[in-house]
Biopython code that builds the backbone (N, CA, C, O; Angstrom):
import numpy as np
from Bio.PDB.StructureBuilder import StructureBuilder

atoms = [
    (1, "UNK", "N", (-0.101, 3.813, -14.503)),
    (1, "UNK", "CA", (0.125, 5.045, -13.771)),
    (1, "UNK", "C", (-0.462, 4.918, -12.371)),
    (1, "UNK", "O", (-1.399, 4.129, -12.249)),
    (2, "UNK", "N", (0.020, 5.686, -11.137)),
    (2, "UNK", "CA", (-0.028, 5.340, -10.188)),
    (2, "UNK", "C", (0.442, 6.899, -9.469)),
    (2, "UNK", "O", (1.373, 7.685, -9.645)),
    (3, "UNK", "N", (-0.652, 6.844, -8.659)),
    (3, "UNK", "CA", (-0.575, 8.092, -7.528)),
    (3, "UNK", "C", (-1.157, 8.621, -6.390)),
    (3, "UNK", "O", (-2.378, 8.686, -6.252)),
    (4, "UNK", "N", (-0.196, 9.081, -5.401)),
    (4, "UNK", "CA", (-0.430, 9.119, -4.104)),
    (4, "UNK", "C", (-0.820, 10.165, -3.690)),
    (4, "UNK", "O", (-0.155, 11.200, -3.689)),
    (5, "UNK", "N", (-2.494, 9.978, -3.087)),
    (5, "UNK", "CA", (-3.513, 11.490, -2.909)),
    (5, "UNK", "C", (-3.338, 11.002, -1.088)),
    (5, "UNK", "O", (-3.522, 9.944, -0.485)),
    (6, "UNK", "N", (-2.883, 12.424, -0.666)),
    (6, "UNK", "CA", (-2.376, 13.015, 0.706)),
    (6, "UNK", "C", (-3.631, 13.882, 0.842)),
    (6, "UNK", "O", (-3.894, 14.981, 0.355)),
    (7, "UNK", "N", (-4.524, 12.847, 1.868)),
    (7, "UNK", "CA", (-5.264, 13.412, 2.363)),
    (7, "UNK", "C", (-5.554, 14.359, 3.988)),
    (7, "UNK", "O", (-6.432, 15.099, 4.433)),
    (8, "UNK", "N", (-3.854, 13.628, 4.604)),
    (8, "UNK", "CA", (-3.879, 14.433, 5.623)),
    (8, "UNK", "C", (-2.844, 14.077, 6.092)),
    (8, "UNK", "O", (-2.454, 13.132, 5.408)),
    (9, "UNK", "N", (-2.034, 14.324, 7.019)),
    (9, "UNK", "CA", (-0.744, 13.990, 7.661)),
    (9, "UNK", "C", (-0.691, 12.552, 7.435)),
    (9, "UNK", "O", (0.264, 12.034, 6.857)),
    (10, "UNK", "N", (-1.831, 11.795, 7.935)),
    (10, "UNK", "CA", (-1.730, 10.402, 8.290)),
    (10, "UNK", "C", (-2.781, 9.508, 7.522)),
    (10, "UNK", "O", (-3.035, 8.347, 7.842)),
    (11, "UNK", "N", (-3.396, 10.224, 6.409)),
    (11, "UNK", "CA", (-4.599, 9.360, 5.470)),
    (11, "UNK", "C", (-4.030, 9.509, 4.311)),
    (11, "UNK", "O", (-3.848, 10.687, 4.005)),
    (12, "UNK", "N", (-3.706, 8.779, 3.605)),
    (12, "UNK", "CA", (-3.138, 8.921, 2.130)),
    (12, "UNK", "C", (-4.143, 7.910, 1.448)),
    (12, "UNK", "O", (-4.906, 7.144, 2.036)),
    (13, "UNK", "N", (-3.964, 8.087, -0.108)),
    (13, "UNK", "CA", (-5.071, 7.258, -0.957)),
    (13, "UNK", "C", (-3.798, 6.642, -1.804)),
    (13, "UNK", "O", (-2.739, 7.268, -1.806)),
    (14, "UNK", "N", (-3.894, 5.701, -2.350)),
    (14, "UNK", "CA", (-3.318, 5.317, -3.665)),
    (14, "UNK", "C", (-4.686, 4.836, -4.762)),
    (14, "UNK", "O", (-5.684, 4.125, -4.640)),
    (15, "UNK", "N", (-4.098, 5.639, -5.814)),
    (15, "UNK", "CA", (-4.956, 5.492, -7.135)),
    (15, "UNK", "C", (-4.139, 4.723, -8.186)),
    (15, "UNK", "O", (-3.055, 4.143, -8.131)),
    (16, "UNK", "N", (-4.892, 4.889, -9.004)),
    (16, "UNK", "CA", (-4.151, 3.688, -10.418)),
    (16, "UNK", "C", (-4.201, 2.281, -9.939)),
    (16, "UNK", "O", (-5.052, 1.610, -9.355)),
    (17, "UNK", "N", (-2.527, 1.978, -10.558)),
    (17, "UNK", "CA", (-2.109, 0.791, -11.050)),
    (17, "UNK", "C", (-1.120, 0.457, -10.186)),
    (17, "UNK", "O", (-0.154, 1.211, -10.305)),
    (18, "UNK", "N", (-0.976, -0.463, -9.284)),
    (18, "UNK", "CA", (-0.039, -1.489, -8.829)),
    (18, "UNK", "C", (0.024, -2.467, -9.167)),
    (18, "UNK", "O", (-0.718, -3.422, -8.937)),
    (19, "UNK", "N", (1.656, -2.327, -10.260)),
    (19, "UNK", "CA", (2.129, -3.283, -10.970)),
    (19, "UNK", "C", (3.553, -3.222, -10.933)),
    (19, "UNK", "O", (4.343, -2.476, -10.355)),
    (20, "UNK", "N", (3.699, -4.361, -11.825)),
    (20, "UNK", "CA", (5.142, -4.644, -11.896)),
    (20, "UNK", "C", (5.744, -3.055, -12.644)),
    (20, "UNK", "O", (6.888, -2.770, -12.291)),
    (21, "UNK", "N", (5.236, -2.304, -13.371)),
    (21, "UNK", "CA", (5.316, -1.504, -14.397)),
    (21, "UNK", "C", (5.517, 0.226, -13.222)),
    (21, "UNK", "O", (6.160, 1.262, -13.396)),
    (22, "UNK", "N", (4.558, -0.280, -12.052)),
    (22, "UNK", "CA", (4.603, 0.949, -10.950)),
    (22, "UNK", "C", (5.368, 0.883, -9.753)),
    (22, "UNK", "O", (5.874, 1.806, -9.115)),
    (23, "UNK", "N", (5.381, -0.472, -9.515)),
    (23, "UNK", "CA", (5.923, -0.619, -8.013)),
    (23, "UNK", "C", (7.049, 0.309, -7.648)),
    (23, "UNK", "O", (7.059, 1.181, -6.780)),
    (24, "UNK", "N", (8.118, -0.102, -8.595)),
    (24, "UNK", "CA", (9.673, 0.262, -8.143)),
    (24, "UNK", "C", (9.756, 1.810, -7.440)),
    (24, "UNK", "O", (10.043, 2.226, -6.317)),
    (25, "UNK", "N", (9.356, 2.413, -8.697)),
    (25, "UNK", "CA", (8.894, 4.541, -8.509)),
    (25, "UNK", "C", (7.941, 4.621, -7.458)),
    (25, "UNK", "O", (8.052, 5.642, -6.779)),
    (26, "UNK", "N", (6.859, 3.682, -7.068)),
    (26, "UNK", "CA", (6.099, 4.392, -6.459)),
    (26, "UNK", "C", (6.193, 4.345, -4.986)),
    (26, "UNK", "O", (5.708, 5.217, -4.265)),
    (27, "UNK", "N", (7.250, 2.617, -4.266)),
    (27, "UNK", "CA", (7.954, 2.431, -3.404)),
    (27, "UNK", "C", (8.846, 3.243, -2.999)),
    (27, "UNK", "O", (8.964, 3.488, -1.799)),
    (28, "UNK", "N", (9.822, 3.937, -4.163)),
    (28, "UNK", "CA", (10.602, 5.289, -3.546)),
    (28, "UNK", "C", (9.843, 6.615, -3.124)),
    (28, "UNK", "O", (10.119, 7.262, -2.113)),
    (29, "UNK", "N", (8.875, 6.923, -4.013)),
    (29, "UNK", "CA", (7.907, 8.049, -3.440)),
    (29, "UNK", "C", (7.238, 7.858, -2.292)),
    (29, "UNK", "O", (7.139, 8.671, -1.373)),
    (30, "UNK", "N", (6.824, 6.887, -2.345)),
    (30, "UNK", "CA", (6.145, 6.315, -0.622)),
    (30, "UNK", "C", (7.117, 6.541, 0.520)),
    (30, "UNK", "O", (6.941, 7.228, 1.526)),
    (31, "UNK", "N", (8.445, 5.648, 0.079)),
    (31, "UNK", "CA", (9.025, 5.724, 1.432)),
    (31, "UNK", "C", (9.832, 7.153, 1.378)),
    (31, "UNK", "O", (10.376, 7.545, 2.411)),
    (32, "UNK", "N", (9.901, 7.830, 0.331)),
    (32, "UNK", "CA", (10.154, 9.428, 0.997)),
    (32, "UNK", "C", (9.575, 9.998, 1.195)),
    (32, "UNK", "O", (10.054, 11.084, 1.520)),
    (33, "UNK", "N", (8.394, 9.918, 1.208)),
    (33, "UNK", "CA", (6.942, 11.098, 1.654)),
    (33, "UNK", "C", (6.628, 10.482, 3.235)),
    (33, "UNK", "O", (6.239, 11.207, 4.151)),
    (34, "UNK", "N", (6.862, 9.080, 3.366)),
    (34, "UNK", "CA", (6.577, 8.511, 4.709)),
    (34, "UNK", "C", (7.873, 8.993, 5.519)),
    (34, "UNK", "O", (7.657, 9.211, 6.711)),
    (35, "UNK", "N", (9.175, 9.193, 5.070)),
    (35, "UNK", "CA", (10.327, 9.696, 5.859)),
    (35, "UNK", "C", (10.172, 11.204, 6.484)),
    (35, "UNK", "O", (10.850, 11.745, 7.358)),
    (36, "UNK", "N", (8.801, 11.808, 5.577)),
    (36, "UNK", "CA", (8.935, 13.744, 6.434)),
    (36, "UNK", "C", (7.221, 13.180, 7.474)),
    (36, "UNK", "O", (6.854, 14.158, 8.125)),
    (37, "UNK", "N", (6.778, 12.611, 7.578)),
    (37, "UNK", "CA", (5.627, 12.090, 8.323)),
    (37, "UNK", "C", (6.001, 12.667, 10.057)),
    (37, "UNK", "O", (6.985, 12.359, 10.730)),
    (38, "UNK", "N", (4.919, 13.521, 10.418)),
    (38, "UNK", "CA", (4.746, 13.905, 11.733)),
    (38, "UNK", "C", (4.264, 12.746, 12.668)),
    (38, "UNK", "O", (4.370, 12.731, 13.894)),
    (39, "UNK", "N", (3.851, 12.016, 12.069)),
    (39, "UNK", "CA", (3.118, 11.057, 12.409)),
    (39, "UNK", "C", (4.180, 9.348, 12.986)),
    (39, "UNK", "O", (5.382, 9.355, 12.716)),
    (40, "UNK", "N", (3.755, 8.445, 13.509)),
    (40, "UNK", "CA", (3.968, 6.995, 13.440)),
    (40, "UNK", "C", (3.382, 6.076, 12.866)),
    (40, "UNK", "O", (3.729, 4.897, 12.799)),
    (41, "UNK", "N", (2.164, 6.743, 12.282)),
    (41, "UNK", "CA", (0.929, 6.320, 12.058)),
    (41, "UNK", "C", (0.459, 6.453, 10.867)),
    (41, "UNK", "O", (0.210, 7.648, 10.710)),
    (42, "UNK", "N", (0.186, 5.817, 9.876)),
    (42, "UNK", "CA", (-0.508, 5.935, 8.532)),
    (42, "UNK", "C", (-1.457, 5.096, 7.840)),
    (42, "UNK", "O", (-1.280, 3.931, 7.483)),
    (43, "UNK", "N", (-2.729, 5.988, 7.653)),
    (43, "UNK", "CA", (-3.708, 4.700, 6.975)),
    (43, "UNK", "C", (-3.884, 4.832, 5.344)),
    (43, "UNK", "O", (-4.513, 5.765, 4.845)),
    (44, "UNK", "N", (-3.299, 3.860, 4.620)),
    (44, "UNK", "CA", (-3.424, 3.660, 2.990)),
    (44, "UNK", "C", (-4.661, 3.192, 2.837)),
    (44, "UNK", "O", (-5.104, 2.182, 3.384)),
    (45, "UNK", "N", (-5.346, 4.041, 1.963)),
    (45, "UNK", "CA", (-6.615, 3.588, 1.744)),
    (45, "UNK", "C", (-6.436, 3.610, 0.080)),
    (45, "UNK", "O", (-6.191, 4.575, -0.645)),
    (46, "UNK", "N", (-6.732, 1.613, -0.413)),
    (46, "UNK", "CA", (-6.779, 1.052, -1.820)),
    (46, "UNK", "C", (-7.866, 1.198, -2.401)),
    (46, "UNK", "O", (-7.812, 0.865, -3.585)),
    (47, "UNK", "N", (-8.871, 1.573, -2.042)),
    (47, "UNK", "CA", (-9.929, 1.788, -2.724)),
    (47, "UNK", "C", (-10.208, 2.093, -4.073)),
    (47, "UNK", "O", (-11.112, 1.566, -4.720)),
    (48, "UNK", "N", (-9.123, 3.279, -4.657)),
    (48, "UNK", "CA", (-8.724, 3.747, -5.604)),
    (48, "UNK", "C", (-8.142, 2.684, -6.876)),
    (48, "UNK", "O", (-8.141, 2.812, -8.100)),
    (49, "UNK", "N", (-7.757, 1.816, -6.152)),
    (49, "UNK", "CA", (-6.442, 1.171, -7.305)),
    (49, "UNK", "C", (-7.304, 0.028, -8.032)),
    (49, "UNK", "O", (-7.952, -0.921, -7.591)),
    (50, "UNK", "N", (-7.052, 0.493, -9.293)),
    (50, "UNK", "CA", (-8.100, -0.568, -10.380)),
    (50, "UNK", "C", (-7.054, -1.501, -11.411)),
    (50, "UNK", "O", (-7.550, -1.874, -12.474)),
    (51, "UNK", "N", (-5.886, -1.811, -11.169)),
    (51, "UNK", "CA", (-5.181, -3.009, -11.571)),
    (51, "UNK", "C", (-4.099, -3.202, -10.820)),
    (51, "UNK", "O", (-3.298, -2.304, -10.558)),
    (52, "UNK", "N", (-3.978, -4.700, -10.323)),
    (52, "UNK", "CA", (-2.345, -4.168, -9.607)),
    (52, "UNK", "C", (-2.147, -6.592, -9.975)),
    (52, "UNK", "O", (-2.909, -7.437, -10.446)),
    (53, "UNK", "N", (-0.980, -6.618, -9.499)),
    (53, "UNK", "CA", (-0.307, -7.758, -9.832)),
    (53, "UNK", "C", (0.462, -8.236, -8.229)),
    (53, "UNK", "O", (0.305, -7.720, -7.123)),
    (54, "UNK", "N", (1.319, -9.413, -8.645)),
    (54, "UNK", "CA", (2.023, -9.765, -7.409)),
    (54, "UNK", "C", (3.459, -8.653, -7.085)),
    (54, "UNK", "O", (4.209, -8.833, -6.126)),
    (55, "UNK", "N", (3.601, -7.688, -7.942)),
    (55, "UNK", "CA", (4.281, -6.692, -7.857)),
    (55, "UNK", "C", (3.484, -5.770, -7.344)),
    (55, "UNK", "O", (4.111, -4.722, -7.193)),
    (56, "UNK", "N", (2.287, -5.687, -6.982)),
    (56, "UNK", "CA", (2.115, -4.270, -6.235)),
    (56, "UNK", "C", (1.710, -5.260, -4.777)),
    (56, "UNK", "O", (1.606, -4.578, -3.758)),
    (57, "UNK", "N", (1.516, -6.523, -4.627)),
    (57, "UNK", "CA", (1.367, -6.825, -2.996)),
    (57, "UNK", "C", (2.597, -6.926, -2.463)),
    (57, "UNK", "O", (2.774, -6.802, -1.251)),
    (58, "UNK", "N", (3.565, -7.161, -3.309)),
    (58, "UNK", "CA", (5.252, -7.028, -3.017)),
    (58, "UNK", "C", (5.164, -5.677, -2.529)),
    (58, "UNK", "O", (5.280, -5.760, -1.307)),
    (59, "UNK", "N", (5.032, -4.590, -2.835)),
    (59, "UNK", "CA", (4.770, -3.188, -2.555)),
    (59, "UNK", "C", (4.001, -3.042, -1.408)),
    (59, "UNK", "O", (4.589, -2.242, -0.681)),
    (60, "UNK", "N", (3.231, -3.329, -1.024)),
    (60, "UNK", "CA", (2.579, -3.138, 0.563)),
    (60, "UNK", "C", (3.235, -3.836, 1.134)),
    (60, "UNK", "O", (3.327, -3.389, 2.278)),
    (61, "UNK", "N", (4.042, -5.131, 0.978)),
    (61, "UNK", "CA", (4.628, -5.750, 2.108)),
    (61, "UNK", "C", (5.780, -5.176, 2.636)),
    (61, "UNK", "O", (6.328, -5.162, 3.738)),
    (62, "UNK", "N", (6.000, -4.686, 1.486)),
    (62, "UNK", "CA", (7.691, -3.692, 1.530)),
    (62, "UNK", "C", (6.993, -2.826, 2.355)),
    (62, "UNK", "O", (7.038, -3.170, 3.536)),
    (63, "UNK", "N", (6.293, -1.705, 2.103)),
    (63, "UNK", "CA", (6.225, -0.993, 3.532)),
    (63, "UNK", "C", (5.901, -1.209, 4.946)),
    (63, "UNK", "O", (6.041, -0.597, 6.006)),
    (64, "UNK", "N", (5.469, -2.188, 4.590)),
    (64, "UNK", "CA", (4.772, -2.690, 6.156)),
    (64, "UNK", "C", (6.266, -2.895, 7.032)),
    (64, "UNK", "O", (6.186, -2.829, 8.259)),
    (65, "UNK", "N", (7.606, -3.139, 6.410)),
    (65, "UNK", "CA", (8.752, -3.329, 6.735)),
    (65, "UNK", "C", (9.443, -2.164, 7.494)),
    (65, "UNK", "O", (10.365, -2.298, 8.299)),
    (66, "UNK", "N", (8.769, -0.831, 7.059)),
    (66, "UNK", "CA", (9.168, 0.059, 7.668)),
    (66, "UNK", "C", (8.339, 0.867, 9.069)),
    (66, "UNK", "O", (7.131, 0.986, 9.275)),
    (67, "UNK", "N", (9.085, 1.165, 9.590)),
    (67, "UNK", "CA", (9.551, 1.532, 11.310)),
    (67, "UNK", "C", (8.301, 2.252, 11.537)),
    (67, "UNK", "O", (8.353, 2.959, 12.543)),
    (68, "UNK", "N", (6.871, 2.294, 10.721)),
    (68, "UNK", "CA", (5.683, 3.215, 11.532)),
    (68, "UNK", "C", (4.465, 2.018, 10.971)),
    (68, "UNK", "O", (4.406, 1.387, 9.916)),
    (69, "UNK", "N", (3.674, 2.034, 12.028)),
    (69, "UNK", "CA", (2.175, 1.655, 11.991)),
    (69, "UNK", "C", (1.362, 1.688, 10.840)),
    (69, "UNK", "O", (0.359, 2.393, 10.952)),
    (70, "UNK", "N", (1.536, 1.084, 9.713)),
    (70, "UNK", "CA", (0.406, 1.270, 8.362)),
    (70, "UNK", "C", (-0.295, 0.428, 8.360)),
    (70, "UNK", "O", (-0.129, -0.790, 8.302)),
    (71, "UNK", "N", (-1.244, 1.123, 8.432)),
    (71, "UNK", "CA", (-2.771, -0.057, 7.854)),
    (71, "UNK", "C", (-3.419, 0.381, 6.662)),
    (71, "UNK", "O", (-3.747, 1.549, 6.450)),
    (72, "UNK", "N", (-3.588, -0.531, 5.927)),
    (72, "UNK", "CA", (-4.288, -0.813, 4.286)),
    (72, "UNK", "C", (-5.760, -0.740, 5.249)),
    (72, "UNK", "O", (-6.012, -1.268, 6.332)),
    (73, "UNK", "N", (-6.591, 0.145, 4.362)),
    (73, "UNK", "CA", (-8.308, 0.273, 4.239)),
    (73, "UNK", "C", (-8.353, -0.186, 2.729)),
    (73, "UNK", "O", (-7.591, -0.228, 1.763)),
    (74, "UNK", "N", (-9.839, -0.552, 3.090)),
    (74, "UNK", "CA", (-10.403, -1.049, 1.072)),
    (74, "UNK", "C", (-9.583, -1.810, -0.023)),
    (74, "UNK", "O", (-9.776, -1.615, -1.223)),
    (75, "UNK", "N", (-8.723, -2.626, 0.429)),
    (75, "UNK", "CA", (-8.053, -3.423, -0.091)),
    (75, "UNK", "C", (-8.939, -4.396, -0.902)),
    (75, "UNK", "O", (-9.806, -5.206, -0.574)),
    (76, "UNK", "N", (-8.331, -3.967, -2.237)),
    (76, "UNK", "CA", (-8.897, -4.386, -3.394)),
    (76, "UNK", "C", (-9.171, -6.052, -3.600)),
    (76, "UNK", "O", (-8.226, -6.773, -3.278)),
    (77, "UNK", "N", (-10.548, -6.794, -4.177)),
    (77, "UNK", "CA", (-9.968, -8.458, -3.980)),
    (77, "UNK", "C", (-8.847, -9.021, -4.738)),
    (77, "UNK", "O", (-8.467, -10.182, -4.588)),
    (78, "UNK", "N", (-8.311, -8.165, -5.574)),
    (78, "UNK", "CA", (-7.347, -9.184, -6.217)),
    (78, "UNK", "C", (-6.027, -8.587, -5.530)),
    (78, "UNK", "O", (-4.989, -9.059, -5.993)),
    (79, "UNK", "N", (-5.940, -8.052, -4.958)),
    (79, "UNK", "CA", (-5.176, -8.469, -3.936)),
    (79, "UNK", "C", (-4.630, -8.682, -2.724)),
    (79, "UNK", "O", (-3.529, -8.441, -2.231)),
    (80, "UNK", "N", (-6.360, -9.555, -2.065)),
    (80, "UNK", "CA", (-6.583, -10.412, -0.826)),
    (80, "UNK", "C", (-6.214, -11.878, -1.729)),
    (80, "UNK", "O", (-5.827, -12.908, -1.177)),
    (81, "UNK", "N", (-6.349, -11.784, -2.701)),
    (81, "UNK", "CA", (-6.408, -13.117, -3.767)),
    (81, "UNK", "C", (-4.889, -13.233, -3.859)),
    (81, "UNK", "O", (-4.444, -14.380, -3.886)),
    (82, "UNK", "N", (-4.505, -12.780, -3.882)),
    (82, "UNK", "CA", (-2.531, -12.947, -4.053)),
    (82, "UNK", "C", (-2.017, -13.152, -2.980)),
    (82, "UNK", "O", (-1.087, -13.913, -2.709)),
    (83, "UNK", "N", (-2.705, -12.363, -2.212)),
    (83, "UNK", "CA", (-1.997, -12.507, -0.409)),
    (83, "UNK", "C", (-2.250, -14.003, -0.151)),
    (83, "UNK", "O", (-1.403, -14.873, 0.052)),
    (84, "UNK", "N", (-4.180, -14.177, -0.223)),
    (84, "UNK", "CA", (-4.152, -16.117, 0.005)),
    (84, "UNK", "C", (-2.963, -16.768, -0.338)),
    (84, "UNK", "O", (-2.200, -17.264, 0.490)),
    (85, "UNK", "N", (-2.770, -16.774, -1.735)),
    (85, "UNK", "CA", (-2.295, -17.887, -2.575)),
    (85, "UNK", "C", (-0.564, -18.044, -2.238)),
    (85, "UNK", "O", (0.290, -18.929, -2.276)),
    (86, "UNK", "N", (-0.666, -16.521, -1.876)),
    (86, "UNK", "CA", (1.064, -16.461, -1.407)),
    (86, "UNK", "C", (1.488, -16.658, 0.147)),
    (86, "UNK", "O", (2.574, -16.393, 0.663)),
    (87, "UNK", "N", (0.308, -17.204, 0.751)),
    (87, "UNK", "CA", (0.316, -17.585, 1.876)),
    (87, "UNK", "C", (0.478, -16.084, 3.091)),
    (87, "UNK", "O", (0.774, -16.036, 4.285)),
    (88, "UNK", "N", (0.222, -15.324, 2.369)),
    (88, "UNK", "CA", (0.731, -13.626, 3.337)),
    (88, "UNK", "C", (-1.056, -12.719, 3.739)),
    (88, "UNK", "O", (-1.145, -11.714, 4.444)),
    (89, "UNK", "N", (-1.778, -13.149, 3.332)),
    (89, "UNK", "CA", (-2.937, -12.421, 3.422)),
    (89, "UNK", "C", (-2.882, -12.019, 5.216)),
    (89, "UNK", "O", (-2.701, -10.824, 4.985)),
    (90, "UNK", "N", (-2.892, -12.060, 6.328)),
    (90, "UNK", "CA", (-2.994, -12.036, 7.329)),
    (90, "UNK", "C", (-2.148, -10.694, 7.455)),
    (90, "UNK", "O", (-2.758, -9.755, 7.967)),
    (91, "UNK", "N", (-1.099, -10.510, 7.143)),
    (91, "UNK", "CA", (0.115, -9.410, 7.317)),
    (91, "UNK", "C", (-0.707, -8.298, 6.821)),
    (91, "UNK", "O", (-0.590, -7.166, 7.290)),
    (92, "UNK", "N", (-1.839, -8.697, 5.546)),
    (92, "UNK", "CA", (-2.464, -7.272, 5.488)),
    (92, "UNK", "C", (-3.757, -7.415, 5.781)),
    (92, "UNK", "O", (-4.340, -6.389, 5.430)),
    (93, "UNK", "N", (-4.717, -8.434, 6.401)),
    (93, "UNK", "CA", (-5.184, -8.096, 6.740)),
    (93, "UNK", "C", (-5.591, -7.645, 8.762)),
    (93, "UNK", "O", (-6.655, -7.294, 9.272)),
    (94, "UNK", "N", (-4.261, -7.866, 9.373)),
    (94, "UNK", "CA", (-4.244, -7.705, 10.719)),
    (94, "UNK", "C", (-3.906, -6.451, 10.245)),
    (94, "UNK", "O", (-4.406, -5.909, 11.230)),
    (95, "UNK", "N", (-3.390, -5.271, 9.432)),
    (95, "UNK", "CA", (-3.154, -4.244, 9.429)),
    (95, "UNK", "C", (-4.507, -3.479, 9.068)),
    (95, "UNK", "O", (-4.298, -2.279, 8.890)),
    (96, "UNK", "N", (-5.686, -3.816, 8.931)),
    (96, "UNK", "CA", (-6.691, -3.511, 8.517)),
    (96, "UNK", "C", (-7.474, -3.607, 6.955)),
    (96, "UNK", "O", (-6.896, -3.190, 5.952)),
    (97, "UNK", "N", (-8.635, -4.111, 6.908)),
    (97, "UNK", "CA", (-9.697, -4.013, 5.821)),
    (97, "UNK", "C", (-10.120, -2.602, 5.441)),
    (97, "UNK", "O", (-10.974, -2.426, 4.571)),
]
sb = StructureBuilder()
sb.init_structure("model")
sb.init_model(0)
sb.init_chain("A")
sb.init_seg("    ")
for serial, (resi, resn, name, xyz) in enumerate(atoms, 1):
    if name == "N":
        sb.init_residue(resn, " ", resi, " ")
    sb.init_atom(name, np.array(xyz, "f"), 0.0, 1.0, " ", f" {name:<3s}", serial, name[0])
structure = sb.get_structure()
């Protein structure tokens, strides 16, 4: 289970699980809650998320694809550990720690 705490126009949290089991649903909720955004600007803060797989860093990369400024805060180690190995760690971490 997996869910997105809107802490302000432009601070959102993700909690739970990013997995293969969450990604798909939680990629459509993201990118329609990011489509009514006043903003250009959004900071995801992972702090929250206590299991996730190479299906939920597939999931941050996917948004990073879209047309506004997101930066990941508190990005969890296991998945700075997927980003290494998949050669992508830089994409999230130039978007922020």
């Amino acid at each position: 289970m997996s869910q997105v705490i809107i802490e302000s126009n432009n601070y959102w949290r993700l909690a739970g699980e990013l997995s293969f089991i969450t990604a798909g649903d939680l990629l459509v909720e993201l990118t329609n809650k990011i489509s009514t955004l006043d903003s250009n600007e959004l900071t995801i803060d992972l702090s929250e998320i206590k299991n996730t797989d190479s299906a939920g860093l597939a999931l941050l990369i996917e948004l990073l694809r879209i047309d506004i400024s997101i930066t990941f805060c508190n990005i969890p180690e296991r998945i700075l550990s997927l980003s290494a190995v998949g050669g992508v760690r830089d994409l999230l971490i130039n978007k922020g720690v």
